[in-house]
C-alpha positions in Angstrom: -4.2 15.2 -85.4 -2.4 18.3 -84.1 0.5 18.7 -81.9 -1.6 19.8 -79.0 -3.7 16.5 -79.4 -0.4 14.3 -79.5 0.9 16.0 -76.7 -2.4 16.4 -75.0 -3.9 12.9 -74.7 -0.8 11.5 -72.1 -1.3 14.7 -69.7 -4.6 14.5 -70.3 -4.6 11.2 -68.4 -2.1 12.0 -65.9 -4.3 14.5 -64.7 -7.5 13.2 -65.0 -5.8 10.7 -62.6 -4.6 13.2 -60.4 -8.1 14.9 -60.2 -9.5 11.6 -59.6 -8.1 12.1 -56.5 -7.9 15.6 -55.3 -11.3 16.6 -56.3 -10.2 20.0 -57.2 -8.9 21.4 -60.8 -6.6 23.9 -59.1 -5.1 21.9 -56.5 -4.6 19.0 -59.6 -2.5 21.6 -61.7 -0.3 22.3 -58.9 0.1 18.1 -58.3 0.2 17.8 -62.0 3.5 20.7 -62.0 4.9 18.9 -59.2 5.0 15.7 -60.8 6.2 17.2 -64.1 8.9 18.6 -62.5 10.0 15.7 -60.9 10.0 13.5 -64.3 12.0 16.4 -65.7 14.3 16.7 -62.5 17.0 14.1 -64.5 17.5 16.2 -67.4 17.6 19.7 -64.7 20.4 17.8 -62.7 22.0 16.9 -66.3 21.7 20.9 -67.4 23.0 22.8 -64.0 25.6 20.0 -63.9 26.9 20.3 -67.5 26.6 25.0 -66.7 28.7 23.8 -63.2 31.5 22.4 -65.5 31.4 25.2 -67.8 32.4 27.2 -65.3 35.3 25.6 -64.5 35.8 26.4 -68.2 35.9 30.3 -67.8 39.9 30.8 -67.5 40.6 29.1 -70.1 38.2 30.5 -72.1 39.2 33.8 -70.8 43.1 32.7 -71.9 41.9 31.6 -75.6 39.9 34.7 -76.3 42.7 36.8 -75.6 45.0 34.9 -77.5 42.9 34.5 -80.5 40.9 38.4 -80.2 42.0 39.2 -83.8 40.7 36.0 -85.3 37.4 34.7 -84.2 37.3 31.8 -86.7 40.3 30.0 -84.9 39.1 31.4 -81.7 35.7 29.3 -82.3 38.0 26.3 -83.1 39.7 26.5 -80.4 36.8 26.2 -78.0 35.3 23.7 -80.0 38.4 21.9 -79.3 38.4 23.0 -75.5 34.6 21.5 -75.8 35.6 17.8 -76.7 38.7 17.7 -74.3 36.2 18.4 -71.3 34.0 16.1 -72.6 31.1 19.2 -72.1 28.5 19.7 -75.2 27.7 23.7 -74.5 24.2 22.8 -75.9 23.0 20.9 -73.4 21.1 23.8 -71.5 18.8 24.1 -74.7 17.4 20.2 -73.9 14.9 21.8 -71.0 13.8 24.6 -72.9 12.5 22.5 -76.0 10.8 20.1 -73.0 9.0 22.8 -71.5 7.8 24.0 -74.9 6.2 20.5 -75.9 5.5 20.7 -71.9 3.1 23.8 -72.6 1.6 22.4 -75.8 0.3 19.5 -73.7 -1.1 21.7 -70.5 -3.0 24.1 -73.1 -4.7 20.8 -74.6 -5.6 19.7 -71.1 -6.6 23.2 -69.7 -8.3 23.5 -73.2 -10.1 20.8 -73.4 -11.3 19.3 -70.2 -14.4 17.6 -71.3 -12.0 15.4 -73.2 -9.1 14.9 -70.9 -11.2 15.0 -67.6 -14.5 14.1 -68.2 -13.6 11.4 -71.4 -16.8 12.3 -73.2 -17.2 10.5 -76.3 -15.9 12.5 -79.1 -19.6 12.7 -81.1 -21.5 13.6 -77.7 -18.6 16.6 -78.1 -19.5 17.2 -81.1 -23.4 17.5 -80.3 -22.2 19.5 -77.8 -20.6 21.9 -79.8 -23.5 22.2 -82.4 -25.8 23.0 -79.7 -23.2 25.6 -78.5 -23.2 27.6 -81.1 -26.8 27.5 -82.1 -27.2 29.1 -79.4 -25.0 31.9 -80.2 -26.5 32.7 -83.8 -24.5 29.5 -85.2 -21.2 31.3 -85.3 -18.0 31.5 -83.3 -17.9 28.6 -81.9 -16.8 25.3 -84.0 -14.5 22.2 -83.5 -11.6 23.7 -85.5 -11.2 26.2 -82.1 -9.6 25.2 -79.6 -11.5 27.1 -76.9 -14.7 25.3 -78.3 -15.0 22.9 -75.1 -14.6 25.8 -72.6 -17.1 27.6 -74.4 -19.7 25.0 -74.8 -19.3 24.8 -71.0 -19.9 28.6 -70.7 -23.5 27.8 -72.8 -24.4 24.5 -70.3 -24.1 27.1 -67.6 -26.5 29.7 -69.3 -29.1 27.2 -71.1 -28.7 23.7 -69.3 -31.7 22.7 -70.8 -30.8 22.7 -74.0 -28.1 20.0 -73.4 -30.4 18.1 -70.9 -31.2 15.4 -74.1 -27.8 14.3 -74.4 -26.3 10.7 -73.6 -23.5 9.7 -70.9 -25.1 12.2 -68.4 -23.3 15.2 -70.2 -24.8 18.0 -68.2 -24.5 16.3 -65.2 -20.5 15.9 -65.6 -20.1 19.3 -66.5 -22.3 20.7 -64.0 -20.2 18.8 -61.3 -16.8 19.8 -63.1 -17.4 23.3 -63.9 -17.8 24.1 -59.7 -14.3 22.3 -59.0 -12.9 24.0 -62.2 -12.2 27.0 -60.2 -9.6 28.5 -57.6 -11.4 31.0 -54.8 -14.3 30.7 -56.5 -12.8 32.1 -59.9 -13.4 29.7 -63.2 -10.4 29.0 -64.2 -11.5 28.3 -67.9 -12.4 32.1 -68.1 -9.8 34.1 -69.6 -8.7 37.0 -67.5 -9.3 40.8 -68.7 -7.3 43.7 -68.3 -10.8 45.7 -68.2 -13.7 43.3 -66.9 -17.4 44.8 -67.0 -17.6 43.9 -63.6 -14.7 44.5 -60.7 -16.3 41.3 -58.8 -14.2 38.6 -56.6 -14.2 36.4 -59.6 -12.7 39.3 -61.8 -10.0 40.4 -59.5 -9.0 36.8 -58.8 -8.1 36.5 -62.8 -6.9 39.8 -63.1 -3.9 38.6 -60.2 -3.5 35.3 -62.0 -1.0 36.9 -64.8 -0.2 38.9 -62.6 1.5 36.5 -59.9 2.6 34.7 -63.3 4.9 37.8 -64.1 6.3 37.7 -61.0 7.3 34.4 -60.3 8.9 34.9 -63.5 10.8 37.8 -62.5 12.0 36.4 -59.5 13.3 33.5 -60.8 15.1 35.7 -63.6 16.8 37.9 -60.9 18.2 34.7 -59.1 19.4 33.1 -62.1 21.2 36.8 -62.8 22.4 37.2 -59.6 24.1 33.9 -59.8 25.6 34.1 -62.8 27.1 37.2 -62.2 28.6 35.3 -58.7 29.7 32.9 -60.4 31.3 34.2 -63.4 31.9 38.0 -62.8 33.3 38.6 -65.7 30.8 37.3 -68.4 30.1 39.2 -71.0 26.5 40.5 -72.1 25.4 41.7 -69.0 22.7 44.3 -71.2 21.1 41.5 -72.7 20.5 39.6 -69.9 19.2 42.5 -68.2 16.7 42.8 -71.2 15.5 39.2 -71.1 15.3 39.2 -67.0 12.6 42.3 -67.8 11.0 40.6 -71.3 10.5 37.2 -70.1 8.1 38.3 -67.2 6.1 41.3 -69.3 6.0 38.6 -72.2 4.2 35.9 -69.5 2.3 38.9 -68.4 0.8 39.7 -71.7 0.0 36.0 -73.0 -1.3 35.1 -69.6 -4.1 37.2 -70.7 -4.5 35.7 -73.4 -5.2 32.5 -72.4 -7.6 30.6 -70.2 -6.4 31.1 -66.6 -6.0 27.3 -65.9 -2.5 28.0 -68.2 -1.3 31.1 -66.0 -2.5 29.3 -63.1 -0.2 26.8 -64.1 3.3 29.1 -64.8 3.0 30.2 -61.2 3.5 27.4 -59.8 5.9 26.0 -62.6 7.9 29.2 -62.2 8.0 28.4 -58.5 9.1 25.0 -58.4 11.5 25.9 -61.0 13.5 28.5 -58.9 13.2 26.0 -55.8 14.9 23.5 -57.9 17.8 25.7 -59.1 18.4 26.8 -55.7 18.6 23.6 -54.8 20.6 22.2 -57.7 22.8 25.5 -57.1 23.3 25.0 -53.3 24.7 21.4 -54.2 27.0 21.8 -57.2 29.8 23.5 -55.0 33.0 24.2 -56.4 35.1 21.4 -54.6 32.0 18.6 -55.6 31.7 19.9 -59.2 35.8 19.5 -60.0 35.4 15.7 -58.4 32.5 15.7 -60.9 34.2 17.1 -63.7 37.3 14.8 -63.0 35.3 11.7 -63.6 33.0 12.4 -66.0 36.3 14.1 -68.2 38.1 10.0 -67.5 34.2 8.4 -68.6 34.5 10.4 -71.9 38.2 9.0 -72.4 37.1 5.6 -71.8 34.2 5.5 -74.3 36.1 7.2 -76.9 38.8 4.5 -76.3 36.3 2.2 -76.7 33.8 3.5 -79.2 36.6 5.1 -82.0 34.1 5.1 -84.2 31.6 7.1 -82.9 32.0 11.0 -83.2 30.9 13.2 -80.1 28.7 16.2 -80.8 31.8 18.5 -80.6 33.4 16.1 -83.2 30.0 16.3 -85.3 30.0 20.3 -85.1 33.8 20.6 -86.1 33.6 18.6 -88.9 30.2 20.5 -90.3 32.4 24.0 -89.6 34.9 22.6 -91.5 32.6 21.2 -94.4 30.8 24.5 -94.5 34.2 26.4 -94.8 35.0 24.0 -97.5 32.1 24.9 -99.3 32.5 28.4 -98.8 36.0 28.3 -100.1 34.7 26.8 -103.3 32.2 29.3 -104.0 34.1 32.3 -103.4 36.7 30.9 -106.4 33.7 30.6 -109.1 33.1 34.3 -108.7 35.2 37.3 -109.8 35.7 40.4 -107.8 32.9 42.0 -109.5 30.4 38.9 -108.5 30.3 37.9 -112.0 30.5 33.9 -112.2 33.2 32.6 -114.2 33.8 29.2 -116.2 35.7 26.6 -114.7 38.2 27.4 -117.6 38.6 30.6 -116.5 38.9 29.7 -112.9 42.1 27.2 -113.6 43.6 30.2 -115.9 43.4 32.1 -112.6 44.3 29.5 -110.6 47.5 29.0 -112.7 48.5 32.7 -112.7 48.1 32.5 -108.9 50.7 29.6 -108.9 53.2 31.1 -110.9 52.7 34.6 -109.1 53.1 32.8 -106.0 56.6 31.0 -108.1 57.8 34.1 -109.1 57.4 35.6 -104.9 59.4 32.6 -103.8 62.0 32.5 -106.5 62.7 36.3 -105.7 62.9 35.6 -102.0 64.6 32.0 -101.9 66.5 32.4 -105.2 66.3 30.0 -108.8 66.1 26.9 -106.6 62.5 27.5 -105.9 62.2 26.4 -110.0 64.3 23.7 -110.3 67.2 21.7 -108.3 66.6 22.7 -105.0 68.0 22.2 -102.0 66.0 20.2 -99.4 66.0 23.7 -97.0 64.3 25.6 -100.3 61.9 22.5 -101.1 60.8 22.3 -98.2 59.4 25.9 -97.9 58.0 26.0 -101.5 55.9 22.9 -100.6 55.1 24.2 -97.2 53.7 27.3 -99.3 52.3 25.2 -101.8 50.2 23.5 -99.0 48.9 26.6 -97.6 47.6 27.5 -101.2 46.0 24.3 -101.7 44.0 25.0 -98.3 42.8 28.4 -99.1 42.1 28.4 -103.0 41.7 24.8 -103.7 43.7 21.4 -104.9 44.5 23.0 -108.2 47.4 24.8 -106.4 49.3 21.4 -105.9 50.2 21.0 -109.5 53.5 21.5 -110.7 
């Protein structure tokens, strides 16, 4: 079973329940996107809120970036650090994207395959179905293994119904019915738009806008986002990216839209749409006086549970300690090789190791006199361990031996 059949089967009934009622495939997608979004609207309110409190963020930010500019290491500790006081995981706004990609999986399977998902014809009629399909075609190109193969086979009911007139569960029936409420003005919406059709008819200029229209809900809803995040944090860096991505995101929808069936571009209209009503929404709400009443109680809810839970690590805490380990790591691989990138024997590396520590004596008995070898005072002692700890986190433990 493949992703798109995991994913599928639950849409697949949601919107063979919504059609159930509407009647109509292209007034079911835009229910279907409507509903969708609302499920998803908990973890949208979670995203803008956790962006909101970023915000409030930016000064700081702003402070440690100039105070750490020539060291980005301890810079990138520092706002790890700034992270887990705020209580703010800075990967939170990734959570919706990876939805809406398992989101798409399913609405391909149900645009896909709507003899299965709508119709619920059992899966050896389908098969039939598809055999017949594709004798009729010279017995090639169409096939289970392809996931058009239902859309298709509905493409050969509509040219040679009689040929499928035999089969059980009143198959050409169903899809007869179906295949004239699987459209929007009159265009199938199983047909996949074409930059050059053979025919300029209604049908072929209604596909041809589909992507189109796709493109530019997704444009607009880039703009806004830009536009707002320049308002709201003028001085944010990266502005030439983002300017990029507000252009490739819409071409990119453009271009697959036309690749696809144009049930799915149907569907990114109106996803698109809903999705920039919700941010301005979302937007309009978190103001700046309601989002540091936020901020203040969810910063005293993350003090609470930590109180309470001292054993559990945050996501911040998790990400420190995995810098740290991976620094670690890095440390001790750097000391098995010389300067030449030769690897070198563990003998060899303590040989090193001990001329380092005497080199490093020799520095200190120069600048803090004989008392850095033996008998000294607690003023002298103090440095030469303070230095000896230093050396023990950069090149290892073999730097605490006397």
């Amino acid at each position: 079973m493949s992703l798109y059949d995991i994913i599928g089967y639950p849409f697949g009934f949601l919107m063979s329940f919504i059609y159930g009622i509407f009647g109509n495939y292209a007034v079911s997608i835009i229910v279907f996107t409507i509903v969708t979004k609302i499920m998803l609207f908990p973890v949208n309110y979670k995203t803008q809120k956790n962006s909101a409190r970023m915000q409030l963020l930016n000064p700081k930010m702003e402070k440690l970036r100039k105070s750490f500019a020539n060291n980005p290491q301890r810079l990138q500790e520092e706002q790890q650090k700034l992270y887990q006081q705020e209580g703010i995981n800075p990967m939170a706004s990734c959570l919706p994207a990876f939805i809406q990609m398992f989101l798409l999986f399913g609405v391909l399977d149900v645009v896909y395959k709507p003899i299965t998902h709508i119709l619920h014809i059992t899966k050896s009629i389908r098969q039939e179905a598809v055999r017949i399909a594709s004798d009729l075609v010279g017995g090639k190109g169409i096939s289970l293994s392809d996931l058009r193969c239902e859309l298709r086979t509905m493409e050969q009911v509509e040219k040679s119904p009689e040929a499928f007139g035999h089969l059980a569960e009143n198959f050409l029936g169903s899809i007869q019915d179906f295949s004239s409420k699987f459209t929007v003005f009159g265009a199938n919406l199983g047909q996949t738009p074409q930059f050059h059709p053979d025919v300029w008819n209604r049908e072929a200029v209604i596909l041809f806008l589909i992507p189109v229209f796709a493109g530019l809900a997704q444009l607009i809803q880039s703009i806004y986002s830009m536009v707002h995040q320049k308002r709201t944090n003028p001085d944010m860096q990266g502005n030439g990216c983002m300017t990029f991505m507000m252009l490739f995101m819409p071409l990119w929808s453009v271009w697959l839209a036309f690749e696809v069936p144009a049930g799915v571009g149907f569907y990114w209209i109106w996803s698109s749409v809903f999705s920039f009503l919700i941010n301005l929404g979302l937007n309009i709400y978190f103001t700046p006086e309601r989002t540091e009443r936020i901020n203040e109680k969810e910063k005293e809810r993350a003090r609470v549970y930590a109180e309470k839970h001292p054993e559990k690590k945050t996501f911040m805490q998790k990400m420190m300690e995995q810098q740290a380990l991976y620094e670690q790591e890095q440390r001790a691989q750097s000391a098995r090789f010389d300067e030449n990138g030769d690897k070198i024997s563990r003998s060899e590396m303590n040989r090193q190791n001990r001329d380092r520590i005497n080199d490093a004596r020799a520095r200190m008995s120069e600048k803090y006199g004989d008392d850095s070898k033996s008998g000294a005072d607690g003023d002298s002692l103090s440095r030469i361990e303070e230095a000896r700890r230093r050396m023990a986190e950069k090149y290892g433990d073999e730097y605490r031996e006397d």
